[in-house]
N, C-alpha and C positions, 0 to 999 in steps of 0.2 A: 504494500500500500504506500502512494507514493506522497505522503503528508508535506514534502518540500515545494511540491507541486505549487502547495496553495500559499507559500509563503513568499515562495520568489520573488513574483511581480510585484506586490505591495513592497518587500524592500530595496527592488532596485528603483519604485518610484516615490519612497518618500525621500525630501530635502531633508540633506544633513543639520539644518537647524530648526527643521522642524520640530514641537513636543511631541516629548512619545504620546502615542496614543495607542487603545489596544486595536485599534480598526482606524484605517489611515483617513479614511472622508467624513467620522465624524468622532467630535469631543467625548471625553468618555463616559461624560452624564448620561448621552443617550444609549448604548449598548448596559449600562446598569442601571438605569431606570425600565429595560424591558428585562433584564433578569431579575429585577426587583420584583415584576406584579408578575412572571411566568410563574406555574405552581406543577413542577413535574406529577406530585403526588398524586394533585388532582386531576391528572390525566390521564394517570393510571387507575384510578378511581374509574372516570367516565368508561377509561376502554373495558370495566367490569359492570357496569353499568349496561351501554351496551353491546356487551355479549351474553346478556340473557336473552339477547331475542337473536328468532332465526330470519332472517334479512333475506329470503330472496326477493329478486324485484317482483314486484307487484303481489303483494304476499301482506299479510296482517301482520304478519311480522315487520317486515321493514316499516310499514306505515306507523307502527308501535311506535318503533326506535327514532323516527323522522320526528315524533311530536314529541318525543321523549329532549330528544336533541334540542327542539325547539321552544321548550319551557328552558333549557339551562342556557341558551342563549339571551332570551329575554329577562334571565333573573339577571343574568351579567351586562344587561342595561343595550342590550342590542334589538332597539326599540320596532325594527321593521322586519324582525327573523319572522318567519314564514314557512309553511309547506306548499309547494305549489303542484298539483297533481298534472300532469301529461298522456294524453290517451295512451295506451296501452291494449288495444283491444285487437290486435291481427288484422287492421282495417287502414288505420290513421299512418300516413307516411308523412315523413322528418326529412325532404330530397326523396333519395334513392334507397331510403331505409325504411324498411315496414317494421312497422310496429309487431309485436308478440305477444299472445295473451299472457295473464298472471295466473297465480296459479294458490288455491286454498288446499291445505289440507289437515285433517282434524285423527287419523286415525293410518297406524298401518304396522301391518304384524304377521311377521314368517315364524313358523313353528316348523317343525321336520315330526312327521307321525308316521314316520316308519324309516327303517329298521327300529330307531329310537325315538321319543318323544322330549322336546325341547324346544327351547323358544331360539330363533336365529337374530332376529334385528325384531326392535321394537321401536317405531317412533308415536308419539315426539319423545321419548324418553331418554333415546337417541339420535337426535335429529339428523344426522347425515343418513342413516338405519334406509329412511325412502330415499330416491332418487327423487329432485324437484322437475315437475312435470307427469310425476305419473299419475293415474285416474283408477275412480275405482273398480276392484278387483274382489272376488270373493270364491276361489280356485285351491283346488285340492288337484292337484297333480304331480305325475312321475319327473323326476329331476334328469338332467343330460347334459354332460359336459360337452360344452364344444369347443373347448380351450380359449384361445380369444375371441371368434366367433365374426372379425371382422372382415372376414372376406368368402366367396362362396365356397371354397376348398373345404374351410370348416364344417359342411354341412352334410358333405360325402357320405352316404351309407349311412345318414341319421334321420331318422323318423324325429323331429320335433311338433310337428303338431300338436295342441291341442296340451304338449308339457312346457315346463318350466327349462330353460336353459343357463345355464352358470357357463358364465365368459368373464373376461379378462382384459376385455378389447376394447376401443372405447364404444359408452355407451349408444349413440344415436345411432353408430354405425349396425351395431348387433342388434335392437330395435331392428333397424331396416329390414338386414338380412333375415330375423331371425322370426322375428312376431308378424311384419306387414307383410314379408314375400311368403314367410313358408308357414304362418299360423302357427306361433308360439304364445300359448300363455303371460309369459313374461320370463322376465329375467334374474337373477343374480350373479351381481358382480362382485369381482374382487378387484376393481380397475385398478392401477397403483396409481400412487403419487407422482410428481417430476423426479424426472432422472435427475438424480444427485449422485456424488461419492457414498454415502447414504444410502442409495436406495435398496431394498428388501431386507435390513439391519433392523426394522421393527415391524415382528409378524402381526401386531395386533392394532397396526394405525386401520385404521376404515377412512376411506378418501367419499368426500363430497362429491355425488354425481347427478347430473340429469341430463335427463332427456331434452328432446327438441322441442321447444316450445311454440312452435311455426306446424307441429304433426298433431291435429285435434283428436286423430283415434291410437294417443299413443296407452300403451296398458297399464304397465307398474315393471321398476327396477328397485329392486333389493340392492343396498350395499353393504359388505361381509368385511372381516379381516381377512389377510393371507391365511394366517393358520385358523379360518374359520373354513377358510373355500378349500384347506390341505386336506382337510378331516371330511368333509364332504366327499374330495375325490376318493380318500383312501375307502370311504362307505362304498361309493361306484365302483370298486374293484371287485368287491367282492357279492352285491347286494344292491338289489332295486330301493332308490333314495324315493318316498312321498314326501310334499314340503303341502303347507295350506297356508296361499296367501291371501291375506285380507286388507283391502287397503278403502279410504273412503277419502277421497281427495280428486280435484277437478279443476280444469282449465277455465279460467275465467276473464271476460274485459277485464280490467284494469287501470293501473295508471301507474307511470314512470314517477315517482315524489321527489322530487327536490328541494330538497330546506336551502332556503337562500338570506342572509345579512349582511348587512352593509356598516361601513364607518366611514358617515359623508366627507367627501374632499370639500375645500375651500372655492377650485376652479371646477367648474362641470366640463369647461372644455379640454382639461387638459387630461382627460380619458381616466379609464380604471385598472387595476391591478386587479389581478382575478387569483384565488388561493382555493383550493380543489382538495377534494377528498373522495373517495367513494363507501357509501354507507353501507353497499350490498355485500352479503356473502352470512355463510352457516352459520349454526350457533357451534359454538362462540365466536369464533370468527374474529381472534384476537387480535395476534398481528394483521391478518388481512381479513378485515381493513379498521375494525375500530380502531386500531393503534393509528392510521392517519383520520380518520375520525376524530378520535379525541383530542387530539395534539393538533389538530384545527380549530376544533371548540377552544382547546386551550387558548391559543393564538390569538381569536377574536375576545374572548374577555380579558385577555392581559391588556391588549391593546387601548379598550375599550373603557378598563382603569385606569392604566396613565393617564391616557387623555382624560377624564372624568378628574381624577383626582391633580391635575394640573404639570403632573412630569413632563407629559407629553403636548405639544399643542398639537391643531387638530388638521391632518396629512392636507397636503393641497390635491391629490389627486385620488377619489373615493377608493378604499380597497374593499372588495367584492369577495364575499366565503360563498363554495357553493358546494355542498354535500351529495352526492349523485348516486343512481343507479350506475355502476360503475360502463363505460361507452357508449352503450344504448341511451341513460339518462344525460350525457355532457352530448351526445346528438340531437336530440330530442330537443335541449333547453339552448343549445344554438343556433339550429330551426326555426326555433318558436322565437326568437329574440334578437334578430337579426342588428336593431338597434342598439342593445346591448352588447353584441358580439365587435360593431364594429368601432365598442369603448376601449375595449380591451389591447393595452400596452404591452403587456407580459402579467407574468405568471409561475407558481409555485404549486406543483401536484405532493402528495403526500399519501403512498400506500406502501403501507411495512413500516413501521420505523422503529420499535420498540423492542424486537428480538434479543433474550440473550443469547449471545454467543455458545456459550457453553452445553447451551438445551440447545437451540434453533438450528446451531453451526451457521446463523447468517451474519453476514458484514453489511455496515450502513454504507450504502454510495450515493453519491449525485450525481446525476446524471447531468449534462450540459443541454441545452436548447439545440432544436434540430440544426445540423450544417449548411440546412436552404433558411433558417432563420439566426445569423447571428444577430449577438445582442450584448449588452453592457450587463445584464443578467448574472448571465455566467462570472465576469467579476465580479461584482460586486456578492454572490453567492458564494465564493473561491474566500471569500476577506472574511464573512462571517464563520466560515466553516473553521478559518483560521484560528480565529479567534478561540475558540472553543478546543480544538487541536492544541495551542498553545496551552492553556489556562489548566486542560488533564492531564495533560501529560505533566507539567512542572506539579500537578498537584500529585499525580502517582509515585510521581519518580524522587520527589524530596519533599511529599509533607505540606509546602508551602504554598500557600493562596485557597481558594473556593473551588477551584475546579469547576466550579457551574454542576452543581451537584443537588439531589433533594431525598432526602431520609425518606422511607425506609431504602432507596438506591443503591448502584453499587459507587463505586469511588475510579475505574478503571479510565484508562486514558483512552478519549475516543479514537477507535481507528475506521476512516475512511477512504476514499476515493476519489477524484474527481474525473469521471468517464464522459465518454462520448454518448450520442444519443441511444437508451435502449429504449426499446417501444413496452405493450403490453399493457398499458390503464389509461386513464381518461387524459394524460396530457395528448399524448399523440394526437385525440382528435381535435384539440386544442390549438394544434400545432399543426394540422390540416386545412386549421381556418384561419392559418395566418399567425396565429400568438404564440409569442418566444415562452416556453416554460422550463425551468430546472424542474428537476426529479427527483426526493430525495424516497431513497425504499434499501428495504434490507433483502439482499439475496446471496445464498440459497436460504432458504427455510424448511427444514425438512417435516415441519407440521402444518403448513398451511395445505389449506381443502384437505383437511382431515379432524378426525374426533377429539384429536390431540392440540388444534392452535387455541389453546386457553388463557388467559389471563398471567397466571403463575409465570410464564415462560417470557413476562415482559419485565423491565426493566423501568423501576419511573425517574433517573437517572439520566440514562436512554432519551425518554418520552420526554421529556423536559428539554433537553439540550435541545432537541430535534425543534421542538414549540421556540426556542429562545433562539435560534437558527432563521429557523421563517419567518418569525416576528422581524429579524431585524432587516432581512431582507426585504420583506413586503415594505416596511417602513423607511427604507433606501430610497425605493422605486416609488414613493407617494407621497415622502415629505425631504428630501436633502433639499436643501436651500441651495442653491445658484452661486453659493460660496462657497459651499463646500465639496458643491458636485466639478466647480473646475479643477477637483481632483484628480476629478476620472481618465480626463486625457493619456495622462503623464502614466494612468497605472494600465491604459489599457495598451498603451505605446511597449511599458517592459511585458505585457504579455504575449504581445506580437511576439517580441524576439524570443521571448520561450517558446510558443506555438512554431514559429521557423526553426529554430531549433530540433526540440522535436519530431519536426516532420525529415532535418535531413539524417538525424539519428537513426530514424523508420525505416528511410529510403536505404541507407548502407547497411542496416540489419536483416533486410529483408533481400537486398539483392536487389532494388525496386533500377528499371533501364533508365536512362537521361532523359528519358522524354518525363517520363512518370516521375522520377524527383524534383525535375524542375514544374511540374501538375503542383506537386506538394507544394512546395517553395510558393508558389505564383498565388495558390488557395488560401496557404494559410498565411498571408500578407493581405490577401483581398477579404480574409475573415477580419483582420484588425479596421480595415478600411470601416464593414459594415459595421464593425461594433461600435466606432468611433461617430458614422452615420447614427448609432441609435441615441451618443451619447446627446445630439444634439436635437436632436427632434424629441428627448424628455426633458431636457434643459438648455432650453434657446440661448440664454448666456455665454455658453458654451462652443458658440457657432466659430468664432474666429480662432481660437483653439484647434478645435477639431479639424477645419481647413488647413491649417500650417501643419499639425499631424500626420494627415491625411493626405497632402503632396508629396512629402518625406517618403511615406509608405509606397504610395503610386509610381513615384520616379524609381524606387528598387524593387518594381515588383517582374519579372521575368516574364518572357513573350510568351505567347500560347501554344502548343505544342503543332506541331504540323501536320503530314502526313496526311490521310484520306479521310474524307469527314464527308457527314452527312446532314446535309444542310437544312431538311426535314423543320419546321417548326409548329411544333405542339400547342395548342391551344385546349383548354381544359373546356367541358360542353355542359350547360349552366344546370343538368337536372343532374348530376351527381355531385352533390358539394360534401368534404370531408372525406373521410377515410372508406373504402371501395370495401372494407371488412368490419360491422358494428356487431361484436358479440357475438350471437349466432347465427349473422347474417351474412353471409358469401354473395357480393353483388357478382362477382364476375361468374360465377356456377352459375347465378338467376339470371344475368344474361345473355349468358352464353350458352343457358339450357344444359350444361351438362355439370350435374352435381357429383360427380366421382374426378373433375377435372384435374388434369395432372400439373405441377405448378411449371414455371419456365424456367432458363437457368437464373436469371437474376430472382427470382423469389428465393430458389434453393438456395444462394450465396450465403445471405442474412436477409431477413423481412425489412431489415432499416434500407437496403439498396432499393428494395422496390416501393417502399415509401415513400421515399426523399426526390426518386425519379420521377413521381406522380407532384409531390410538393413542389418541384424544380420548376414545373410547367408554368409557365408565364404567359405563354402568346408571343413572347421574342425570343428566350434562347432557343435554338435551333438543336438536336437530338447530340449534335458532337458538342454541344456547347454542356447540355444536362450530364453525358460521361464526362467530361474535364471535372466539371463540380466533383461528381461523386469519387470519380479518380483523387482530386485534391485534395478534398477536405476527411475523405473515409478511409480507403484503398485502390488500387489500381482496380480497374475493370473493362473487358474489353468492351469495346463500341458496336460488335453486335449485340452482346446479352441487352444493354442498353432499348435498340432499336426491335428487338422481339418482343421487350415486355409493352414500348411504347404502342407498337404494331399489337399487340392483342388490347392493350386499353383501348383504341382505335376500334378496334373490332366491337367491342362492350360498348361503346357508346359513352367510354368515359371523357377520351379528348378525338380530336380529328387534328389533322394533319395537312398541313398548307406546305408548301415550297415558299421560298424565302423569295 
């Protein structure tokens, strides 16, 4: 973990007679005036709080937790918190995203009445025990392994009709094959978890599953332990398995909830900071996601204190908390708010944050703002992160100062990251509509979507830093005064030369040819450009700075690479806005009519390649312009994978295609 990372540029841009300060653009009243009103404790509170409810979207349970959320926002003086309901009924589309119904369930219970008699999964006693989405069921039938189940191979020389099938595979897919094509009762799974160094190390985690919630005649899935589904086969070796499953639970309209508050700015025009959570997932559903739940709530009542209580005056630019159905709900509430979406400056997502190490095996990272949106973010993110870096480590290692710490917590010195973009929760689509967002989340997690992400296993230590982290961020980007923000130049100037740096590091470790080093080199100087671009359009003052920066940068920044190009220019086509993938919605399978479709090679690379190439699309850079970006600013990639994946969006009716 490369903690120098975050320390660099702030020391080669602060003046040598400058005061110290513990964060270089502001006095240090205000970094301990918001660790003053942060309350890790009570964050870790909240994420036990809620994780008594079971949160899938559109579910009584999440609606619990929405209003639950939304009385502790209003106690802490967040006078306009709100639940705002979003159809949800398989009817209403958001663009090019359908809506999915929600889904109640009251009752559901596998028992085995033969060879032996015993109860298998019981919900809600065990909430993950149903799969979300299944419907009722009230069946006594013979059990059949089909081992994963997710392909038709599996099905060879097996009668399932009309029995119960135990798979491994993922669920919708075994559904398909198993119940809709060949008439299976239903299911039990033993899905696992994500692939970790960890995985099958604990026979008795049960992982969260469901079904498709877009398939109205779906039946019921069971989820098992491994050494529950072990003991099952070992039955089938020897002996005809009866299982009786009973389930009372149904697919219903609905609505996407999103709890939204605000902390009014001063300027209405000078836009909003937007700070994100997703509230959805299992009970308990600690780290993912109440731990970025609650450390949002945190966030907004600390903030909310200062200001109230006089530490803080009051941001010139509103920050905006918005708690979500996790993608589906940040699609939904971008859709529906088109005027709100085009407030939005940047942004702070929070899912995971709270893991110990120790139980979880996960590390906290932040992720940086996509590389088709740089942003002053990312610094000013990198400075807060520091700070906290700095403060536990001298507190672990000799004793001395606060640490930024809160009892009952642990005392360890934070270790993180500062990464490149990874996708997977609501910033991405955030960042599909144009808004620069950091990432903070803990991965691997070897408990989450399973029976096991509980409370215990967080840290309010952790939780707190995390809350005192974003606080100061959010509060960067909504109230630096124009004195202090002429900082930023000078700091985003030394992160260039680390960013160049780095990149030719990259290029000689990797073997990267002359053309593609200097891709690097030319990108990540043209990253400092736009960062230095955002610093002026959030603080106008800052304009004749940034210009004199910003020539410096331009006059050394290396010519474009040569060679055969394909002059092709992409235009995005206005009925699919956001991300082409919401949850459980595959637009290119829907309109490409084939839902088994195979990916192309740029999806298979990383998913961020084939993001960033759909995000790149302007209407002016032309197809070899889109590969340079992703060449410079990610890794090398060649210029066909590029123009196949553009050529099938093309095809789906995502963008079309002009000559230049």
């Amino acid at each position: 973990m490369r903690l120098c990372g975050f320390l660099l540029p702030l020391l080669l841009a602060a003046p040598a007679t400058a005061e110290t300060r513990r964060i270089a653009f502001w006095p240090d009243a205000v970094p301990a005036a918001i660790q003053k009103h942060v309350d890790g404790a009570y964050v870790h509170g909240a994420v036990r709080a809620l994780g008594k409810f079971h949160r899938v979207q559109g579910s009584p349970g999440f609606r619990a937790a929405a209003d639950w959320l939304t009385g502790e926002l209003t106690a802490g003086g967040l006078a306009d918190a709100k639940v705002e309901p979003l159809p949800a009924d398989g009817k209403t589309s958001y663009a090019h995203f359908k809506s999915y119904l929600g889904w109640q369930a009251t009752e559901g219970r596998l028992d085995e009445v033969a060879p032996a008699r015993r109860t298998l999964a019981e919900f809600p006693r065990e909430a993950v025990a149903l799969a979300d989405y299944s419907q009722d069921a009230d069946v006594t039938a013979e059990l059949v392994d089909v081992g994963a189940g997710g392909d038709a191979a599996a099905y060879q020389g097996k009668d399932v009709r009309g029995k119960i099938v135990l798979a491994d595979g993922p669920l919708a897919a075994v559904h398909r094959l198993a119940v809709e094509e060949r008439g299976a009762a239903g299911i039990v799974s033993d899905y696992p978890n994500q692939h970790t160094a960890w995985s099958g190390m604990d026979p008795d985690l049960v992982r969260w599953g469901h079904l498709s919630p877009y398939q109205t005649a779906n039946r019921f899935a069971f989820m098992v332990s491994p050494r529950a589904a072990a003991a099952l086969r070992k039955e089938l070796a020897s002996a005809t398995v009866r299982l009786t499953a009973r389930v009372r639970a149904k697919m219903v309209p609905a609505s996407f909830d999103v709890v939204s508050a605000t902390i009014p700015g001063s300027d209405a025009a000078a836009g909003d900071i937007v700070l994100t959570a997703h509230l959805c997932h299992e009970l308990a559903g600690a780290n993912d996601n109440a731990s970025g739940s609650a450390a949002l709530l945190g966030v907004a009542r600390a903030l909310r204190a200062a200001i109230a209580g006089g530490a803080l005056p009051a941001p010139r630019r509103t920050i905006r908390f918005l708690w979500l159905p996790e993608i589906s709900g940040s699609q939904a509430w971008l859709i529906s708010h088109p005027d709100l979406a085009r407030r939005l400056r940047a942004g702070i997502h929070l899912d995971m944050v709270g893991g110990r190490p120790e139980i979880t095996h996960a590390a906290l990272h932040l992720s940086r703002s996509a590389g088709s949106l740089p942003h002053i973010v990312n610094a000013i993110a990198a400075a807060w992160v520091a700070d906290v870096a700095t403060a536990s480590t001298r507190l672990a290692e000799t004793g001395e100062g606060d640490g930024i710490v809160w009892p009952p917590g642990g005392r360890d010195a934070l270790v993180t990251d500062l990464r490149p973009l990874e996708l997977g929760s609501d910033h991405q689509v955030f960042e599909a509509f144009g808004v620069p967002m950091v990432y903070f989340h803990d991965w691997p997690d070897v408990t989450i979507h399973t029976n096991k992400d509980v409370p215990d296993n967080l840290d309010a230590t952790k939780l707190g830093r995390v809350a005192y982290m974003t606080a100061g961020i959010a509060w960067t980007l909504a109230a630096l005064p124009d004195a202090e923000a002429a900082r930023l130049p000078a700091i985003e100037r030394a992160a260039t030369d680390e960013r160049l740096a780095v990149a030719r590091q990259t290029a000689l470790a990797q073997g990267w040819t002359a053309d593609d080093t200097r891709l690097a080199e030319r990108e990540a100087i043209a990253v400092g450009v736009e960062d230095l671009a955002s610093i002026a359009a959030m603080w106008p003052a800052t304009a004749a700075e940034v210009r004199r920066a910003s020539a410096g940068l331009t006059a050394a920044r290396p010519r474009a690479a040569g060679g055969v190009r394909d002059a092709r220019v992409p235009e995005r086509l206005p009925a699919v806005r956001g991300p082409i993938d919401v949850y459980y919605y595959d637009h290119l399978a829907v309109a490409l009519g084939d839902p088994t479709r195979k990916p192309v090679a740029l999806e298979k690379r990383d998913g961020v390649f084939a993001f960033e190439a759909l995000n790149l699309v302007d209407g002016k850079r032309s197809v070899s312009d889109i590969r340079d970006l992703l060449s410079g600013r990610y890794a090398p990639v060649p210029l066909a994978e590029v123009a196949e994946w553009l050529d099938l969006l093309a095809r789906a009716g995502v963008v079309k295609l002009r000559a230049r």
